[in-house]
Structures are given as C-alpha cells and as structure tokens.
N, C-alpha and C positions, 0 to 999 in steps of 0.2 A: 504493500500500500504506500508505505513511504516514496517509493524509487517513481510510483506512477507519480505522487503529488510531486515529488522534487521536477522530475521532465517537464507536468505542467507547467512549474515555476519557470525553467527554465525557457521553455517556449513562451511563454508568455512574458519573459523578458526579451527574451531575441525579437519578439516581434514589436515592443516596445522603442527598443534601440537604433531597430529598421526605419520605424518610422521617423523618430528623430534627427535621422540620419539623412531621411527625406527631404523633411522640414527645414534641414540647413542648407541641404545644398539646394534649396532653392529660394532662399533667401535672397535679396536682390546684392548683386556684385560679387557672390561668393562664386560664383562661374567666371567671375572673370579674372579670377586669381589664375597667373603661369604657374607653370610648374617649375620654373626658374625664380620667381618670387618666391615660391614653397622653399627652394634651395636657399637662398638667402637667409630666410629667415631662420632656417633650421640652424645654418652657418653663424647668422650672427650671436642666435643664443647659445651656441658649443662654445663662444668667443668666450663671450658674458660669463658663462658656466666656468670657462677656464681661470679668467681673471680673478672670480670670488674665490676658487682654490688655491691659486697664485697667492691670495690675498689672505687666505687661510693660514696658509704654510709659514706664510712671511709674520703672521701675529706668534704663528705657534714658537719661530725660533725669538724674537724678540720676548715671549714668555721664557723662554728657555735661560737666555743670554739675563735676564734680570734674574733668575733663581741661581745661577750660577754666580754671577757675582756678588746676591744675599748672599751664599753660603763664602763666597771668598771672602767674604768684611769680616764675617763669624769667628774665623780660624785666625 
C-alpha cells in the first residue's frame, strides 16, 4: 500500500513540476534567452563562486597568521 501511495506522490509531483516548467518557459522573454547568455551567466557565477573561496581561504590564513602570533607573544 505504501509503494502505491509513494508513486502516487510521486506522479503527482512530476506532473506538478511539468507544469511549472510550462509556465516559465512561457513567460514573456524567457525564449529569448541564447544559449550563449545561459553560458555566460553560468561563467560568471563559477567566477563569483571562485572569488568568495579565494576570499574564504585568504580570511582563513589571516585567522591562522593572528593565532600564530597570539601564541608567539605567549612564549
């Protein structure tokens, strides 16, 4: 009984999602997106994506470099 309600669910979210799915790409201007815009965009947020890690890394060693020289004042 369960396995049939679960499929239900999930059919009745696939078809949920389809429609959705409808719904946007027919939204006005969403057809007129290239597929070279899509690239871009993807492009520039792996950029974006990069530099917060970049930016990450660079706090982490500047946390690093202050704990290190607490403990050198200590000694």
């Amino acid at each position: 009984m369960l396995n049939l309600a679960d499929k239900q669910n999930r059919q009745a979210l696939s078809k949920k999602v389809k429609e959705l799915f409808d719904k946007t790409q027919s939204l006005p201007g969403v057809q007129d997106i290239t597929e070279e815009e899509i690239a871009e965009e993807i492009e520039a947020y792996r950029r974006e994506d990069l530099k917060e890690k970049w930016a990450k890394g660079f706090q982490e060693v500047e946390e690093m470099e202050l704990t290190a020289s607490e403990i050198s004042e200590k000694d």
